[in-house]
C-alpha positions in Angstrom: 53.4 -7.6 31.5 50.2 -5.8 30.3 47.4 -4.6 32.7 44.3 -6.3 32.9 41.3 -4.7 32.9 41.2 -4.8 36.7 44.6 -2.1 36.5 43.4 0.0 34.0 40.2 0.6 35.5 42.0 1.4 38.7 44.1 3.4 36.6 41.7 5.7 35.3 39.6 5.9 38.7 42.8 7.1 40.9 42.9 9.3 37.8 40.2 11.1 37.8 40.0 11.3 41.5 43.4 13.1 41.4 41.7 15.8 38.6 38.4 16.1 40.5 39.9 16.7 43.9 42.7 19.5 41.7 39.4 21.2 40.1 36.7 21.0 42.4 36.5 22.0 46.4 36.7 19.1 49.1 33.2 18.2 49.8 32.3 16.6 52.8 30.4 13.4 53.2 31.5 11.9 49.9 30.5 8.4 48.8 30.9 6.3 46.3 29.0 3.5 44.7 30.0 0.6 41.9 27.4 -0.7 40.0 27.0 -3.2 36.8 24.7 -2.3 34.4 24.1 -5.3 32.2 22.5 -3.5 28.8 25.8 -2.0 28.4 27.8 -4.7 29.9 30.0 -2.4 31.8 30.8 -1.0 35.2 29.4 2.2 36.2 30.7 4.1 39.5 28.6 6.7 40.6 29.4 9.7 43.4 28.6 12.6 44.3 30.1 14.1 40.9 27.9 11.8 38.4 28.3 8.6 37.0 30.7 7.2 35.1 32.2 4.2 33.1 35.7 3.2 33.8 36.3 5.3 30.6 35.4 8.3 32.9 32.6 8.4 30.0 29.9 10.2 31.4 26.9 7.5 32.1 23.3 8.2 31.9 20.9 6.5 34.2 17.4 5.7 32.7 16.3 3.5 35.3 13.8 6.3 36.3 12.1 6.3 33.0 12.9 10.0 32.9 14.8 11.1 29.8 16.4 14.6 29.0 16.8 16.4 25.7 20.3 15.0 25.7 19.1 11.0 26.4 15.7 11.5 23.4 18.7 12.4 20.9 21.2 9.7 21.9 18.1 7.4 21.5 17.4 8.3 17.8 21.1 8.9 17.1 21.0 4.6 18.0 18.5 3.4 15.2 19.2 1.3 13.1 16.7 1.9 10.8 16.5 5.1 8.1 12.9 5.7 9.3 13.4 5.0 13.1 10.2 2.0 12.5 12.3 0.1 15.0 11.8 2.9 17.6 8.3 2.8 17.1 6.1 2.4 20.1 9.1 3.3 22.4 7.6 6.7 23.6 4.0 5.6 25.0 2.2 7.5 26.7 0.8 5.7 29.5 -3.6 6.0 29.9 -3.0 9.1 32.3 -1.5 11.1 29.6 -4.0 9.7 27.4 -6.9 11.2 29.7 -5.0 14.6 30.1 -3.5 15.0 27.1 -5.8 13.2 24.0 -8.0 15.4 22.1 -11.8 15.6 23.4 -14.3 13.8 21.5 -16.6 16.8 21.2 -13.0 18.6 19.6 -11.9 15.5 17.6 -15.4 14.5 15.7 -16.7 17.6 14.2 -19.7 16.4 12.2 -21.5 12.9 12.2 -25.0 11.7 10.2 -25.6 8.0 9.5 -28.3 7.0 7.0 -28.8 10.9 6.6 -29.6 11.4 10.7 -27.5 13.5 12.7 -25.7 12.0 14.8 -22.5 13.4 17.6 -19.8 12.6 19.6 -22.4 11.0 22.3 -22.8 8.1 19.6 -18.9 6.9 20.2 -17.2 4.8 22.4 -13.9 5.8 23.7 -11.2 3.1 24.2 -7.2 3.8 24.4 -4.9 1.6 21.7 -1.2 0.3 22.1 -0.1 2.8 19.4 -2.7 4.9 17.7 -3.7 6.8 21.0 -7.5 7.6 22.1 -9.9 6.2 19.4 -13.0 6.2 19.1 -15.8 3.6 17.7 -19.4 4.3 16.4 -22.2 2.0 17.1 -20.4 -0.2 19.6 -22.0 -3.1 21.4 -19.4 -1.4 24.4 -21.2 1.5 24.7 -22.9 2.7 28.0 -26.5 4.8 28.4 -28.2 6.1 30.9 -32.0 4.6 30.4 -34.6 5.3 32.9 -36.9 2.7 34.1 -39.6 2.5 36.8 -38.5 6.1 37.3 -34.8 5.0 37.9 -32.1 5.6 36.1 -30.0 2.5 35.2 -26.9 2.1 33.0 -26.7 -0.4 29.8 -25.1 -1.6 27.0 -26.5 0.3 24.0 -28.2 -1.5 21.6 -26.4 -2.3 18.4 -28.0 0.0 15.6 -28.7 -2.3 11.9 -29.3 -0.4 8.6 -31.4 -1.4 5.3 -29.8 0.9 3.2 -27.0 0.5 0.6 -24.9 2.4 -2.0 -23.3 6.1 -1.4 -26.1 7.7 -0.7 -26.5 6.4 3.1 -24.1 5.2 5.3 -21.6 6.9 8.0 -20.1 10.7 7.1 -17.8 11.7 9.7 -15.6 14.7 9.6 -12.1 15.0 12.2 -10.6 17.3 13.5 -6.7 15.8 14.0 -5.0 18.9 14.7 -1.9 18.5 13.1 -0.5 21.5 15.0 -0.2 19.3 18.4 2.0 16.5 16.6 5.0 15.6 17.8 6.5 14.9 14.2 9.5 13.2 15.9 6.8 11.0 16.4 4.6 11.2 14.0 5.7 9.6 10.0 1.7 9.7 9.0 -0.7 12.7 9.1 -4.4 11.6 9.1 -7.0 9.0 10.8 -6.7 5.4 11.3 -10.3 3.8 10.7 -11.2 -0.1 10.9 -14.4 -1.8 9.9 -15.1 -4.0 12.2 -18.4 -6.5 14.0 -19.6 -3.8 17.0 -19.0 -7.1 19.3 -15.3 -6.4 18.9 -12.7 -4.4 19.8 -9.8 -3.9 16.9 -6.0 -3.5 17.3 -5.1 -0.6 14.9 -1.6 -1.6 15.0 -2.3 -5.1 12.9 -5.9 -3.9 11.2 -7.6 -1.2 9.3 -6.3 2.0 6.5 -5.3 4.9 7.3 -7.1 8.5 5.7 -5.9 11.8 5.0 -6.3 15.7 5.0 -7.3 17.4 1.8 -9.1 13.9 0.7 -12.9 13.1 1.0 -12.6 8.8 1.2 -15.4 6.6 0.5 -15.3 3.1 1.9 -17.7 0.8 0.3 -17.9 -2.6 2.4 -19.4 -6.4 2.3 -19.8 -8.7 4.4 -18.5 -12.5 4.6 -19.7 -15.2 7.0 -17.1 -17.6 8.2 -18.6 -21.1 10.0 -16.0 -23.6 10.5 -16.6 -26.8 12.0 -15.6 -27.8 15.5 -14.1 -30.6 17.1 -13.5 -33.6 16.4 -13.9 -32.8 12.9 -11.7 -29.3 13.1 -10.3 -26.8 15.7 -12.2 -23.6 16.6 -13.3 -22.0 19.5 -16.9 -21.0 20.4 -18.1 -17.2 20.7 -17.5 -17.2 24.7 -17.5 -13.7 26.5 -15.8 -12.9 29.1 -15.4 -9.3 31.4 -13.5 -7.4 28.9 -14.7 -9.0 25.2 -18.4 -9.9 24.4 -16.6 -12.4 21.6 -14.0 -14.6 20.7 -11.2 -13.4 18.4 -8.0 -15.3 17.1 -6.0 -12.0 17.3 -7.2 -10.7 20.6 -6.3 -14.3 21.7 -3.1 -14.4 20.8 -2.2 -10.5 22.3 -3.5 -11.9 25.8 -1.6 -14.6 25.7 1.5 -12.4 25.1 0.7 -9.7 27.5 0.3 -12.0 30.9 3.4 -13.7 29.7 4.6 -10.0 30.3 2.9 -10.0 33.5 4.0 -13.5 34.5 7.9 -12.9 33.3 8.1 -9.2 33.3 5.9 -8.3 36.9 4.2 -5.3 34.5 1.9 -4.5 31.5 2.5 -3.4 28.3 -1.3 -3.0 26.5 -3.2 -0.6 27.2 -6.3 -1.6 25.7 -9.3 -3.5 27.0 -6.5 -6.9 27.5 -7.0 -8.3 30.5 -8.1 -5.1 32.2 -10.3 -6.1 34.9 -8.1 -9.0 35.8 -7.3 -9.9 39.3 -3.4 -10.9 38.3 -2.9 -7.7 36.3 0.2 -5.9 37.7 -0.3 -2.3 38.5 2.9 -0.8 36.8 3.3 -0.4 33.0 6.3 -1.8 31.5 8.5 0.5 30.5 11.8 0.7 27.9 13.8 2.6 29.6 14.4 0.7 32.6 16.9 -1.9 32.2 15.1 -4.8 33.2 11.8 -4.7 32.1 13.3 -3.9 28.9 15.1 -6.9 28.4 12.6 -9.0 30.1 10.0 -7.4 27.3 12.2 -8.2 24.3 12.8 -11.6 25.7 9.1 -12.8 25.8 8.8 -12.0 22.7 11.7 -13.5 21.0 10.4 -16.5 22.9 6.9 -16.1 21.5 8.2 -15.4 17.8 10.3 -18.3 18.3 7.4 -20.4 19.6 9.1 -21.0 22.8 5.6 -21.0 24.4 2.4 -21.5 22.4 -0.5 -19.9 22.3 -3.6 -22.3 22.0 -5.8 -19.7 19.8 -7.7 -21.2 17.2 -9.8 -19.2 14.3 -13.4 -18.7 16.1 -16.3 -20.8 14.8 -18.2 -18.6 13.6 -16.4 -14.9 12.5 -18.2 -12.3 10.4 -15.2 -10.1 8.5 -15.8 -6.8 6.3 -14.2 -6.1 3.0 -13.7 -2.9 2.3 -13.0 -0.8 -1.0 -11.6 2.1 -0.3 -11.5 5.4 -3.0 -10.7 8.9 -2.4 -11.1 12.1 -4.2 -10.1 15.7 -4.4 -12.8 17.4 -1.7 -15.2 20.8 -2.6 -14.0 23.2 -0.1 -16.4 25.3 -2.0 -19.2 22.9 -0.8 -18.2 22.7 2.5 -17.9 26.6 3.1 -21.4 27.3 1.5 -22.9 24.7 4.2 -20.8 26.3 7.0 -22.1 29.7 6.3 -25.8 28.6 5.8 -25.5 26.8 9.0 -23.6 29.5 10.7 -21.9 26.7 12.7 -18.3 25.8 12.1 -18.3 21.9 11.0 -14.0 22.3 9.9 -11.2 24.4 10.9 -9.8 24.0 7.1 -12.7 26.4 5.8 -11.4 29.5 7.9 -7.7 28.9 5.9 -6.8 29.6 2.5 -3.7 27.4 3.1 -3.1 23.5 2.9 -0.1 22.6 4.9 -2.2 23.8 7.7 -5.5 21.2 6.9 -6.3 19.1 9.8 -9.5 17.9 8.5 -10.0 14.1 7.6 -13.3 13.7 6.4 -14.5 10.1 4.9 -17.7 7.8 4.0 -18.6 4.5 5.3 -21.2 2.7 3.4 -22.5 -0.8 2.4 -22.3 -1.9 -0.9 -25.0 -4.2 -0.9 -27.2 -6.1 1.5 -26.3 -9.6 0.5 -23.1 -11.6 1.9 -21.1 -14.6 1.1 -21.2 -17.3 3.4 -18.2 -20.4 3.5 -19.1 -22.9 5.6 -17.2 -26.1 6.9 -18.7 -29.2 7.3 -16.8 -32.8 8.2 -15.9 -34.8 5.5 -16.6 -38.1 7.5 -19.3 -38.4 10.1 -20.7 -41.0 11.9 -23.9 -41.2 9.6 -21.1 -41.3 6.7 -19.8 -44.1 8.1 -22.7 -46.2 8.6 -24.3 -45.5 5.4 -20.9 -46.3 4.2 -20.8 -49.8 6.0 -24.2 -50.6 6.1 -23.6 -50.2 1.7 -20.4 -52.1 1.4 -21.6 -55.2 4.0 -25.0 -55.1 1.7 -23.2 -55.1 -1.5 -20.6 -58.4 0.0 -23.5 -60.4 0.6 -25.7 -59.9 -2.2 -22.4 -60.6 -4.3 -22.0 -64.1 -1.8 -25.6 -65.1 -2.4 -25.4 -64.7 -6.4 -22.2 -66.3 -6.8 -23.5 -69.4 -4.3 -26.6 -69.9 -6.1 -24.7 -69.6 -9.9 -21.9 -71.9 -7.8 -25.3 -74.7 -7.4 -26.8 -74.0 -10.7 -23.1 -74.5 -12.4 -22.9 -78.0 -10.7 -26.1 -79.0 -11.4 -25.3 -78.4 -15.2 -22.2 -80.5 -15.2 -23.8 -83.5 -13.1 -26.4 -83.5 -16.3 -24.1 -83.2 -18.8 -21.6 -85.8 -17.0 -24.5 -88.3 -16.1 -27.5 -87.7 -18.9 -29.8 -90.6 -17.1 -32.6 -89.6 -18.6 -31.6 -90.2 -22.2 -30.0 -93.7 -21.1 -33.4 -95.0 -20.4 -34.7 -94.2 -23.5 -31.9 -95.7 -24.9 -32.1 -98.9 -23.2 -35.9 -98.9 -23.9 -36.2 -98.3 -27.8 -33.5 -101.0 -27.7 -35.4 -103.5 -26.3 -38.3 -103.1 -28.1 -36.0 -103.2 -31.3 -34.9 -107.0 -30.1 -38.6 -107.6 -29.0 -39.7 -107.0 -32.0 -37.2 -108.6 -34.2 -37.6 -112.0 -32.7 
């Protein structure tokens, strides 16, 4: 008769018991523990030795989020995918490391003039993204000043610069410094910048929006504007531009990510965004989810299965009114030659790449942000069938029904009167009966 699993694992554990207590020295206070751990589907029996499988394969815990050289390998060894995409957003740093380990502003954005003013670091808003890191928005409605009033000082939002100008020659010139040297290219498929275009009432998500700019490359982005107005209920379905503590307005996309992340926090008992989602909300949880612990892991790839399956919906209509930004984005070879005349007539270094002869050391991203022109394209909704419609409408039809009754009753009359004189001609019987009787009158 065969032995079940039950045996064989017994087997091997009396086993390796035997061969530990031949190669290692007794220890005292020994203790065993049997666990199940349900990514793996197996048994795991850990004592004072390790833990193992009832393989005696060597187990690695990762319930304390803490990985080893060993663990990051077997990790990578596991995808599925040439280009490890399916790993990607596994190793995120939480806001902490953000704080401690992000480039500084003053470090990361070298140079900065819009509409041919200077402008600095000071002029950004800071906010952290799911997968792009710290970045870093200029002229955002976010924004916080000092002001001082009635000899106080007093924070506010900043006040939401416009421009008049159009065509290359004004705009937004920013130069980066992305120090390639601190990548982590396990990490890392893309050198360069992410940058979005977007209304300074919003705040994007790199990961679904926006182009991406490299070293070596000076990028011009020309943009226009389009006005969206769609048409509420009952006609159509679209939500007003309502604020709340952490978005100034509505957006279909940042709809839709809230909805998913407190289904994490509802399911899940942790977070997974770490941008503005949700982040002064009483019901947020305080721990971040993370992969490596068995059961947040699953719970995470769960919801959203269930959300890409439409398990749960999402009521997040397009906003009523939405202004978006085409861009056009070029590129072209840059003039280091340029570029180091104005950093030695300045005498102020505006690039690291201008100290360096060589290229596979360039960390600078430098690009142009312009409009193209001052007009825009509006689309606007309105309801096919309104009230007014409908009246006019009736008000037509019931007018054109009873002049169409009133004509055909007074030809109906007219008709009938014509037949009763053509049926009954008493007129011309008289005269008839009269020239007859003069005739006999006077032929007597």
């Amino acid at each position: 008769m065969d032995d079940t699993p039950e045996d064989d694992y017994k087997n091997h554990l009396d086993t390796a018991v035997e061969e530990i207590r031949d190669e290692w020295p007794r220890r005292d206070n020994y203790s065993e523990e049997l666990s199940f751990n349900p990514l793996c589907r197996l048994e795991v029996v850990c004592d004072n030795f390790g833990c193992f499988d009832y393989r005696l394969n060597v187990f690695q815990k990762w319930e304390e989020g803490h990985l080893g050289k060993e663990q990051v390998e077997e990790v990578f060894q596991k995808s599925e995918t040439p280009d490890f995409s399916d790993l990607l957003g596994l190793f995120s740093p939480t806001i902490d490391d953000l704080d401690n380990f992000s480039i500084p502003a003053k470090d990361f954005i070298k140079t900065c003039s819009y509409d041919r003013r200077a402008c600095s670091h000071k002029n950004f808003y800071s906010w952290p993204s799911d997968q792009y890191g710290r970045c870093y928005t200029y002229n955002s409605a976010y924004r916080r000043v000092t002001v001082k009033e009635n000899g106080k000082e007093k924070i506010v939002f900043a006040k939401v610069k416009k421009t008049s100008s159009t065509g290359p020659v004004g705009g937004l010139r920013v130069t980066l410094n992305i120090q390639t040297s601190e990548y982590l290219s396990l990490l890392s498929s893309e050198v360069g910048a992410r940058v979005i275009v977007h209304s300074p009432y919003h705040i994007p998500f790199p990961e679904d929006e926006g182009f991406n700019v490299s070293p070596e490359y000076s990028v011009s982005v020309g943009v226009t504007r389009k006005e969206l107005k769609r048409v509420g209920k009952p006609h159509g379905n679209c939500a007003p531009n309502t604020n709340n503590s952490d978005f100034m307005q509505y957006a279909s996309l940042r709809c839709r990510k809230e909805c998913v992340e407190r289904e994490y926090w509802r399911q899940c008992k942790c977070y997974v965004s770490k941008n503005h989602i949700g982040m002064h909300a009483e019901d947020r949880p305080e721990d971040q989810c993370s992969p490596f612990k068995v059961e947040q892991k699953v719970c995470m790839d769960m919801v959203m299965f269930s959300y890409q399956q439409r398990r749960f919906t999402c009521n997040c209509p397009p906003a009523c009114q939405q202004t978006l930004y085409m861009t056009q984005v070029t590129s072209g070879q840059e003039n280091r030659l340029f570029y180091t005349i104005v950093q030695n007539m300045k005498q102020e270094a505006i690039a690291d790449d201008l100290c360096s002869n060589s290229s596979s050391n360039n960390a600078t991203v430098r690009f142009h942000v312009y409009m193209d022109t001052l007009s825009y394209e509006t689309i606007e909704e309105s309801p096919a069938y309104t009230f007014d419609t409908l009246i006019c409408n009736f008000g037509g039809n019931l007018g054109l029904f009873l002049g169409m009754s009133i004509v055909t009753i007074v030809e109906l009359i007219e008709f009938l009167a014509d037949l009763l004189l053509l049926l009954f001609p008493w007129n011309r019987r008289r005269q008839y009966a009269s020239e007859a009787f003069k005739t006999i009158f006077l032929g007597e």
